[in-house]
N, C-alpha and C positions, 0 to 999 in steps of 0.2 A: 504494500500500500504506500504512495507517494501523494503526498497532498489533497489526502484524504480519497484517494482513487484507489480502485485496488486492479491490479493485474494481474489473471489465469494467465501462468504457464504451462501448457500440456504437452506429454509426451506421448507418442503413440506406443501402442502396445510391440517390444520387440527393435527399437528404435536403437540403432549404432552408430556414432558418430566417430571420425577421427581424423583427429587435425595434426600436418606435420609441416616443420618449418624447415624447407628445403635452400634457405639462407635469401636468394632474391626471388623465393617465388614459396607460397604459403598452398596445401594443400589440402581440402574437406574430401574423406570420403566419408561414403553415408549408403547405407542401405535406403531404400524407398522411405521407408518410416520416421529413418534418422530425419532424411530429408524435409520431410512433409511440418516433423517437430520444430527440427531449425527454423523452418520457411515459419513456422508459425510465431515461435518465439521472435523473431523480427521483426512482424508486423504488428504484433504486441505491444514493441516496443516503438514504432513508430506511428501509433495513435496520435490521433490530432488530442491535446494536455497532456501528455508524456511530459515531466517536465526534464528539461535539459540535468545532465547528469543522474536520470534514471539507467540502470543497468539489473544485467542477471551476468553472472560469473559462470562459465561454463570452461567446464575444467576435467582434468581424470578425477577428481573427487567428486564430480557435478555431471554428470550426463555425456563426460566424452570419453572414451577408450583409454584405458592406459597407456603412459606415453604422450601423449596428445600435448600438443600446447596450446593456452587457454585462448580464451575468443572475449570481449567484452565491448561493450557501448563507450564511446566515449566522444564527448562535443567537442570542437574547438569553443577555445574562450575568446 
């Protein structure tokens, strides 16, 4: 909940994500479900009142593969 809003995030049932940072080029693989999760979790967060510096942290401790390196929202100031 961000200024009094709340935001579902949903996973699909079976959903694999994994992200690898191949130095000048960044990698998401994703089963369909993974996919479908992510896409979703994004649009989430790009609700019109989202307010700037809202995030979810998605990480191997959070929804991505072990290994993975993490993914998050973040505005310029």
């Amino acid at each position: 909940m961000t200024d009094g809003i709340t935001r579902v995030f949903t996973w699909q049932e079976g959903a694999r994500i994994e992200v690898r940072n191949l130095g000048g080029e960044i990698v998401i693989e994703a089963n369909a479900a993974g996919l479908k999760s992510l896409a979703g979790h994004l649009l989430t967060l790009a609700q019109n009142g989202t307010p700037d510096g809202a995030h979810l942290h998605l990480e191997e401790t959070n929804g991505l593969e072990e290994g993975s390196a993490g993914l998050e929202r973040c505005d310029d100031e």
